[in-house]
Every structure is written in structure tokens, then in C-alpha cells.
C-alpha positions in Angstrom: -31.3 0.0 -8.5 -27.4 0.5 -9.7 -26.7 3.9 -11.6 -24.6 4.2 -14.0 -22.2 7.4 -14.6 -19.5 7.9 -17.0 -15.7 9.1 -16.0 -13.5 10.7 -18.5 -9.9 10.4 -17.2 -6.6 9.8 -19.1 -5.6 6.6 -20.1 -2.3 6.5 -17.5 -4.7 7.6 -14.7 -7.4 4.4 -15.7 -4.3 2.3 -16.1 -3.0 3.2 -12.1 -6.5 2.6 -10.7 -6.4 -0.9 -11.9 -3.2 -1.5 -10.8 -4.4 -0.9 -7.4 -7.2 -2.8 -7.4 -4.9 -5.8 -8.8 -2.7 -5.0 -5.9 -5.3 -4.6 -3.4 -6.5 -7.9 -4.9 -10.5 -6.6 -5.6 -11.1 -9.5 -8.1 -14.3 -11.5 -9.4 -15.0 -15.1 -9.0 -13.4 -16.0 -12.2 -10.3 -14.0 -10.9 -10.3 -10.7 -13.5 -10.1 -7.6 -11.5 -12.9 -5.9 -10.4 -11.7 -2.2 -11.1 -16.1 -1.0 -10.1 -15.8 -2.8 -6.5 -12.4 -1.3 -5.9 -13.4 2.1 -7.3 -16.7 1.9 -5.7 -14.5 1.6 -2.0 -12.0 4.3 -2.5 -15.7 6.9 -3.4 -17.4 6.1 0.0 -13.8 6.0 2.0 -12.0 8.9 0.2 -14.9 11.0 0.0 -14.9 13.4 3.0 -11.3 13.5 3.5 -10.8 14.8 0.1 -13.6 17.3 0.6 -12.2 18.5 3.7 -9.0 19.0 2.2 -10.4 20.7 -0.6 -12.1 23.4 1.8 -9.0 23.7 3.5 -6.8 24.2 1.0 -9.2 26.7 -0.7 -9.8 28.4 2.3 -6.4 29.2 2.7 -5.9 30.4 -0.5 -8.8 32.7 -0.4 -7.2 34.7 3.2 -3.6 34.8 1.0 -5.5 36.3 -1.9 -8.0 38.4 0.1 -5.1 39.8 2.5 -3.1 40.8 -0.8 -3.5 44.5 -2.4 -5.9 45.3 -5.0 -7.9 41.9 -5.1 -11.6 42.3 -4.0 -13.6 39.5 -2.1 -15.3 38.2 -5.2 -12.0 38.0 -7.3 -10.2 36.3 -5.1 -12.6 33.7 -4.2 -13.1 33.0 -8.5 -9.3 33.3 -8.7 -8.7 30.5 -5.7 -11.3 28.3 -7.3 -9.3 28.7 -10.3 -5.7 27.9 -8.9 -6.9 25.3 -7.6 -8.7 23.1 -10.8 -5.3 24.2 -12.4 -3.0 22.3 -9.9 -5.2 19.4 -10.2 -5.6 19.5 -14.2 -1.6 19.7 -14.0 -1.4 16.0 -12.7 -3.0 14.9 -16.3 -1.2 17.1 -18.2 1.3 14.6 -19.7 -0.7 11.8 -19.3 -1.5 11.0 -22.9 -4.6 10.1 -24.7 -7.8 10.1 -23.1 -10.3 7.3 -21.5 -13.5 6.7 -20.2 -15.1 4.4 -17.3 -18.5 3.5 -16.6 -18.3 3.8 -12.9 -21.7 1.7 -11.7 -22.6 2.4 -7.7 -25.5 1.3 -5.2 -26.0 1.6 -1.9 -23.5 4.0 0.1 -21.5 5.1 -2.9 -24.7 6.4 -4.8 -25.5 8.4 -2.0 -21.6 9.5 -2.0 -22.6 10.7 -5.4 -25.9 12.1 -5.3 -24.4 14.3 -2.4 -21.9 15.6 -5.3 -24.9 15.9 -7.8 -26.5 18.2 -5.3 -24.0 20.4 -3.2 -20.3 20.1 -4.6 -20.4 20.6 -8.5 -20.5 24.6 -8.9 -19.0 25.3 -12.3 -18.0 21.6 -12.6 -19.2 18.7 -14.2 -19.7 15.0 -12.0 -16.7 13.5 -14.4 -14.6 16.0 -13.5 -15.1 16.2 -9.9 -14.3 12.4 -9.3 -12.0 12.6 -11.9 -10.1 15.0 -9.3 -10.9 13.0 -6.7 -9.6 9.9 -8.4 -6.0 12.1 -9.1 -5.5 13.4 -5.6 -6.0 9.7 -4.2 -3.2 8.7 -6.9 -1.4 11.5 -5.7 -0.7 9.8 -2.2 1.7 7.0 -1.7 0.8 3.4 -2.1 0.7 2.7 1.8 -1.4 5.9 2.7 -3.8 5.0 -0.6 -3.7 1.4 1.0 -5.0 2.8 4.6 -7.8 5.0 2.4 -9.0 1.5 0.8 -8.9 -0.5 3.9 -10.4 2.2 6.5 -12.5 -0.1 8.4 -9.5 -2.5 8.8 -7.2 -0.1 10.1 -10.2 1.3 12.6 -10.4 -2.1 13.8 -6.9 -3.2 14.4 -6.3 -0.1 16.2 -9.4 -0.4 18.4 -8.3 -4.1 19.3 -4.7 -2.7 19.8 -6.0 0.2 22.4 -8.4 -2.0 24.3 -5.7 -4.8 24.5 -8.8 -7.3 23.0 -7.9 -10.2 20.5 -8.4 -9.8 17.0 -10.4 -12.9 14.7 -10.0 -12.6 10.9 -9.4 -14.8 8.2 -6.6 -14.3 4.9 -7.7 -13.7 1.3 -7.5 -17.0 -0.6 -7.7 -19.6 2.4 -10.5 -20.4 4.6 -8.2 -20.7 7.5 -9.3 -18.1 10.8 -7.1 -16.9 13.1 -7.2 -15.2 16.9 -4.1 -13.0 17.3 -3.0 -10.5 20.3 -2.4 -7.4 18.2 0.6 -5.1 18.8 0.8 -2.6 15.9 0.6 -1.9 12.5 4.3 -1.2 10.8 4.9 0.2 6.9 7.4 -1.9 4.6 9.6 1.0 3.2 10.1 -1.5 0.1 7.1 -2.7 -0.7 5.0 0.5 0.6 2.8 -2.3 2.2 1.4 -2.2 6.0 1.2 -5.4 7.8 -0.5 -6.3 11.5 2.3 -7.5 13.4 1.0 -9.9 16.2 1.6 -12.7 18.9 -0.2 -16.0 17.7 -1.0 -17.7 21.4 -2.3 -20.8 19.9 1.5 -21.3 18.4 3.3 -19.1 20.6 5.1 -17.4 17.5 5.1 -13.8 16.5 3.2 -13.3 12.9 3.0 -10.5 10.4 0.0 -10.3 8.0 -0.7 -7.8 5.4 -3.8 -5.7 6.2 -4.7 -5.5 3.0 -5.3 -9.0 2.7 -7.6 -9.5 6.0 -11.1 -10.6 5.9 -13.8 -11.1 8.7 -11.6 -9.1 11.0 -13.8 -9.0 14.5 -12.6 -7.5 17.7 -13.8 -10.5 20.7 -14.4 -10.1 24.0 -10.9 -11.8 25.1 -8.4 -9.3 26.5 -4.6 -10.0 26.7 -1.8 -8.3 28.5 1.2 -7.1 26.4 4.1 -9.4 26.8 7.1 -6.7 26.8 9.6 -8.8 24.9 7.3 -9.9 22.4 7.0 -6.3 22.1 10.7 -5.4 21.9 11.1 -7.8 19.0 8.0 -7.0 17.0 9.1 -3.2 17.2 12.4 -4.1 16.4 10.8 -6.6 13.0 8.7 -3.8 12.2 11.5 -1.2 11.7 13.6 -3.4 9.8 11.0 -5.6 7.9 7.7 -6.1 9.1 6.7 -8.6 5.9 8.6 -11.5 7.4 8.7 -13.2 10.8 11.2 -15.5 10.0 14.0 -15.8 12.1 17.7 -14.1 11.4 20.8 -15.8 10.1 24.1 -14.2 9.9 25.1 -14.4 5.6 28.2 -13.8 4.1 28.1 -12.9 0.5 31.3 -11.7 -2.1 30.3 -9.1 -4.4 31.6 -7.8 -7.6 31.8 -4.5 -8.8 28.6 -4.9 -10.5 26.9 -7.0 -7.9 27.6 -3.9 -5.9 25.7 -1.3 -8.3 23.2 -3.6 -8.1 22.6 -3.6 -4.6 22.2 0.0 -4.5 19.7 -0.1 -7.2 17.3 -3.1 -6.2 15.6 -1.7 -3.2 12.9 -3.5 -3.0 13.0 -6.0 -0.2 16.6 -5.2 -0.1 18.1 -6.8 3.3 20.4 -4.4 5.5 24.1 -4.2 6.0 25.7 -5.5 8.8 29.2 -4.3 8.1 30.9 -4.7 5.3 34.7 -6.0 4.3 35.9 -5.1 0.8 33.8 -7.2 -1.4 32.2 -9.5 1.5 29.0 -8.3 2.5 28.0 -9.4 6.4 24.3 -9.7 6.5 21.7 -10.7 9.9 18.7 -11.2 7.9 15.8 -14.1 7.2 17.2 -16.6 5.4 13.8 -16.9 3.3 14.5 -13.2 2.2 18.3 -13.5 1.2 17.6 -16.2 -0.8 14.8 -14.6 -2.9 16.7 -11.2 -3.1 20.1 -12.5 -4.2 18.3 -15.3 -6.9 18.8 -12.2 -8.6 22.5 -11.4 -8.6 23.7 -14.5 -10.3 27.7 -14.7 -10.4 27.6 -11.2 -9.1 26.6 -12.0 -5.3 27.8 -15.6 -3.9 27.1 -16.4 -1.2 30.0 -17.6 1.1 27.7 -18.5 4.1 25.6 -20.1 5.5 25.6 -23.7 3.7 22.4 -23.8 3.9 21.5 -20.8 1.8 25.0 -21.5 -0.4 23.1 -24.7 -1.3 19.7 -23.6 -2.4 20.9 -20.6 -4.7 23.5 -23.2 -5.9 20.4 -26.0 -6.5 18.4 -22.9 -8.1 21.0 -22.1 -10.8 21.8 -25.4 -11.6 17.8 -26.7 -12.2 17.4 -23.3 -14.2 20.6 -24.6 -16.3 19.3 -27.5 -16.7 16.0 -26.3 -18.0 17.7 -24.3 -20.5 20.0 -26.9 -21.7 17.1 -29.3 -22.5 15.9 -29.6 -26.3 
């Protein structure tokens, strides 16, 4: 039978908890997210790491304090305990007005909590203790919070990856399977997303898939050798952006002065500089990419070339003129 336990947590910190789970796409059948499921995962894979570093880090403040003057043993162990629920408290400082959850768990992440009930709490209360818990996950950024979330995943894909086996899995939203020679797992410096980059034999084509959004992942019993191009060029997508396995174009595009400061402030899924000639930016990029980044820019990027890409920002501006322009 579920339990039931109520959180008290600032409103901010409640607020970034469901963002993740919207993010991490933990929804229910009608589509709303499902902020208890997502909650419920980050308790039973979050749990002994943050323990462990909780010991750590108070162990090492306890030989600091106990190798200073003038503080006994039993001082310096309250005064460590202290330091410590006053680094964390200082994350919710400036967080606003307060809010609570009712935090429902069965199975794994009962027993995650009963083990808190019983061993952990000391001077503290069960709220407060995931409330931490919840503050140092947040803490993290959103790729290492993603690998927290998705622990078995990652386990799995590296395990198919070291054994040189072919991975089966299926993608959130579609029934459609896949069997993929795994290579390596690469970060997306915008989007703080990680992604399983892969050869597809069945299409011969190099893939990228966001691990967040595998399901069914199974490790068969089919082994594969690694191709060492395939390798090279996967290594080579994942440095520069791992979300797309689209091919390169070479894109010319004029900038203005503004179009410019733009470009150094939209970062995310900002394509790299080939070399640049006063206002004509030289890009080697997925076509795909530059088009969605520089819908943006309007008169202040144009692009000069390819056609191809000229032509579809051109169509895009001139439908979402016409759109406007209607009564």
C-alpha cells in the first residue's frame, strides 16, 4: 500500500522539479506531468550517492575542525553537522514563499524512505532531509541531473558499448524499435542534453538519440566490431553537436551589427564559426540547424548561401507576412 508523506520546500525549488520532469518528459496518459513518478525516480537513484557525499563531506569537515586548536571532539562533530544544514538552507534562502508536496511512494522508494525514517534523520525532520536531498540534486547541472534520472539507461548503454553487443530500444512517443551498434554517449554543451550516438546497420547511417527519451533499452546477444571511420565521425559529431546527424553544408550569412550581438548571446544550438569576413559569417554546419537558428535573426542574418537554405528562411518570412497581413 502507497504512503503518503508531505514535503515543505519553497515555491522556486517545487517549480524546478517540475520543470524536470516536463523535460525529462515523466507525463500521465492524459499528457499532464507526472511531478510523483519523476520525484519517485530521482529518491531511489539519487539516494546513496547523496548519502555518500554527505558522509564525505562531513567527514572532512569534522578532521579540519578536530585538527584545529581549542575545539574538542564533541564540538566539532555538532559544529560540522551545523555548517553543513547551513550551506544547504543557503540554497533556499532567496527563494521566496514557501510550498508543500505530497510525495506518494511504493515499492523501492518506500523502502528508500523507511531507511531515512530509521537511520538518517538525527536532529532532522523526513521534510527536511529530502528537502536537502531534492536541493543538492538541483544543484547539479541539467546533464549530470539527467544521468541521475536515467541511471539504468546510462548502465546499459555503457555495458552494450564495452562488450561491443547491439543495443534494442524503442523512442518515447512512437512504437517504432530499433537495433543500433552503440559507440558512445556525447553531452550537448547547448542544450545540457546527452544523446547515444550510434551506427544504424539496417540503414547504414550514423544516428543520435537522446537518452533521455529511450525505452525498452535491451542489450542482445549480437556483437559488432567497431568500424573506425564510423568512429572518427561520430567523435568528431559528438564534439561539435551530437543532437543532429544530418549532414554539413558550407552557409554564408551577412550580419549586421545587431545580428552580431545576437550571435554571441543566443547560445543555444548556436552553430560554429568557420572563419569569418567582415560581416559574412562562413559556416560548415547541418542545414536543418542553420535554418532553425537563424529563423531567429530576421533582417539581421541573411543568408547569402546556399539557395537552398536562402529559399526556405525566405519562404518562412514571407508565409509569416502573410499571416499577419490577413484580417
Amino acid at each position: 500500500m502507497a504512503e503518503k508523506y508531505k514535503i515543505y520546500l519553497s515555491e522556486d525549488t517545487k517549480v524546478r522539479l517540475a520543470n524536470d520532469a516536463e523535460l525529462f518528459e515523466f507525463t500521465r496518459n492524459d499528457g499532464s506531468v507526472n511531478l510523483n513518478g519523476f520525484l519517485k525516480e530521482l529518491i531511489v537513484n539519487y539516494f546513496d550517492q547523496y548519502r555518500n557525499d554527505n558522509e564525505e563531506l562531513l567527514n572532512g569537515l569534522l578532521e579540519e575542525l578536530r585538527s584545529a586548536k581549542g575545539i574538542k571532539a564533541g564540538d566539532a562533530s555538532v559544529l560540522a553537522d551545523r555548517i553543513i544544514k547551513t550551506y544547504i538552507n543557503n540554497r533556499e534562502a532567496s527563494s521566496g514563499k514557501g510550498a508543500v508536496l505530497t510525495l506518494t511512494v511504493s515499492g523501492a522508494s518506500e523502502e528508500i524512505i523507511k531507511i531515512i525514517e530509521n537511520n538518517l534523520l538525527k536532529d532532522s525532520s523526513l521534510s527536511g532531509y529530502i528537502k536537502d536531498m531534492f536541493l543538492s540534486y538541483l544543484s547539479m547541472p541539467r546533464n549530470k541531473r539527467e544521468e541521475i534520472i536515467f541511471a539504468r539507461s546510462y548502465e546499459l548503454i555503457n555495458e552494450a558499448i564495452t562488450k561491443g553487443r547491439k543495443l534494442s530500444f524503442s523512442s518515447s512517443g512512437t512504437d517504432f524499435k530499433s537495433m543500433v551498434e552503440p559507440y558512445m554517449i556525447a553531452t550537448s554543451k547547448e542544450e545540457q542534453f546527452s544523446y547515444l550516438l550510434c551506427y544504424d546497420p539496417k540503414n547504414k547511417k550514423n544516428r543520435s538519440f537522446r537518452i533521455s527519451r529511450l525505452k525498452n533499452l535491451f542489450i542482445t546477444s549480437d556483437t559488432f566490431e567497431k568500424n573506425k571511420s564510423i568512429e572518427d565521425e561520430l567523435t568528431r559529431k559528438g564534439l561539435r553537436s551530437p543532437h543532429s546527424m544530418m549532414p554539413d553544408i558550407h552557409a554564408t550569412v551577412r550580419m549586421t551589427e545587431h545580428g552580431k550581438h545576437m550571435f554571441k548571446m543566443i547560445v543555444k544550438n548556436r552553430p560554429y564559426v568557420t572563419y569569418i569576413e567582415g560581416d559574412l559569417y562562413h559556416f560548415d554546419w547541418p542545414e536543418m540547424q542553420l535554418e532553425d537558428y537563424f529563423r531567429r535573426f530576421g533582417k539581421d542574418g541573411i543568408v547569402v548561401s546556399p539557395r537552398s537554405l536562402r529559399n526556405k528562411l525566405k519562404n518562412y518570412y514571407s508565409n509569416a507576412l502573410e499571416a499577419y497581413e490577413q484580417k
